[in-house]
C-alpha positions as CSV (number, residue, x, y, z in Angstrom):
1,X,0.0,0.0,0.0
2,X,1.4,3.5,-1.3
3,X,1.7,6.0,2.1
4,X,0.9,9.7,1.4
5,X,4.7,10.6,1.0
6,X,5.2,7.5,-1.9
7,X,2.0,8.7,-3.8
8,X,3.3,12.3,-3.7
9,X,6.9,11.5,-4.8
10,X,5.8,9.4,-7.4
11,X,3.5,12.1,-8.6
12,X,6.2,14.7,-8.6
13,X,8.5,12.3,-10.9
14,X,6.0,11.8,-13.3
15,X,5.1,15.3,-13.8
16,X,8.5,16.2,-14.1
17,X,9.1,13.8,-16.5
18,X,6.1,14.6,-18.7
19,X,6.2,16.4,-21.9
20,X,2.4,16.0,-22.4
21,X,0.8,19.1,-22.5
22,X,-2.9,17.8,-22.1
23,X,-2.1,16.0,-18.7
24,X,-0.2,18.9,-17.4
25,X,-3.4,21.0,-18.5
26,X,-5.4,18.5,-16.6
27,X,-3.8,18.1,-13.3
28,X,-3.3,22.2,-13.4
29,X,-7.5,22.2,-13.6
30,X,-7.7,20.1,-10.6
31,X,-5.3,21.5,-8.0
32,X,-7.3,24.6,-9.5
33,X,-10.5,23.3,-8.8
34,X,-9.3,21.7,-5.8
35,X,-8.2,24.9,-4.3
36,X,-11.5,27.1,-5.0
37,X,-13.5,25.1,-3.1
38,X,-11.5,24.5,0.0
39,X,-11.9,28.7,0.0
40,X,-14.9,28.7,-1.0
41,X,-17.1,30.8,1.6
42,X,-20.6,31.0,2.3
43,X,-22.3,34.8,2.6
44,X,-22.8,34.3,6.0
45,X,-19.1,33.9,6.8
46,X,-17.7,36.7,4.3
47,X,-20.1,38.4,6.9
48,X,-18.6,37.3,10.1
49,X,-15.2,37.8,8.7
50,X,-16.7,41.5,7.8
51,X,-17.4,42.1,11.3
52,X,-14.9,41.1,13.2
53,X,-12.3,43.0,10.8
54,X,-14.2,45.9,11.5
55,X,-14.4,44.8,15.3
56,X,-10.5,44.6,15.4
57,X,-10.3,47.7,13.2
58,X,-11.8,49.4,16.3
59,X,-10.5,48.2,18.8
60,X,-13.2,45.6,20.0
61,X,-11.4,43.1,21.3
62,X,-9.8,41.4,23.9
63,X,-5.9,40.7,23.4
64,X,-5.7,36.6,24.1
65,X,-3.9,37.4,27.7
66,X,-6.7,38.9,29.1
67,X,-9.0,36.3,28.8
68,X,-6.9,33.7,29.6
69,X,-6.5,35.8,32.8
70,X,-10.3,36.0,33.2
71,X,-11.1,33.1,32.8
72,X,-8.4,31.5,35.1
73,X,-10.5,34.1,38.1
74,X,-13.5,32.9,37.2
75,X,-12.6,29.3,37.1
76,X,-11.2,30.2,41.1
77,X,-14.7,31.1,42.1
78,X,-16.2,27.4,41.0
């Protein structure tokens, strides 16, 4: 059985070793395809992402520290 790493190497050789235009074409539309959808996003997250640029943009947040630090006081009081 080929292990992530094998498949990959061999992979690598083979396109390096091809002169076949159409193939290269090919596997160029599928790591191309491949990639769109993994960043893909849904309206609802461009939103989300929107709003908490804007949050940090103005200062709305809490540096990772502080709640950390928060949280550890309120975890005292249980």
């Amino acid at each position: 059985m080929n292990t992530t790493s094998q498949i990959k190497k061999n992979l690598i050789s083979r396109i390096k070793e091809s002169k076949d235009i159409n193939l290269l074409n090919a596997l160029q539309t599928i790591f191309d395809s491949s990639e769109q959808t993994l960043f893909q996003l849904s309206s609802e997250q461009e939103s989300a992402i929107e709003v908490g640029r804007n949050e940090i943009k103005n200062d709305q947040f809490f540096k990772n520290e502080e709640v950390i630090s928060e949280m550890k006081q309120w975890l005292k009081k249980k």
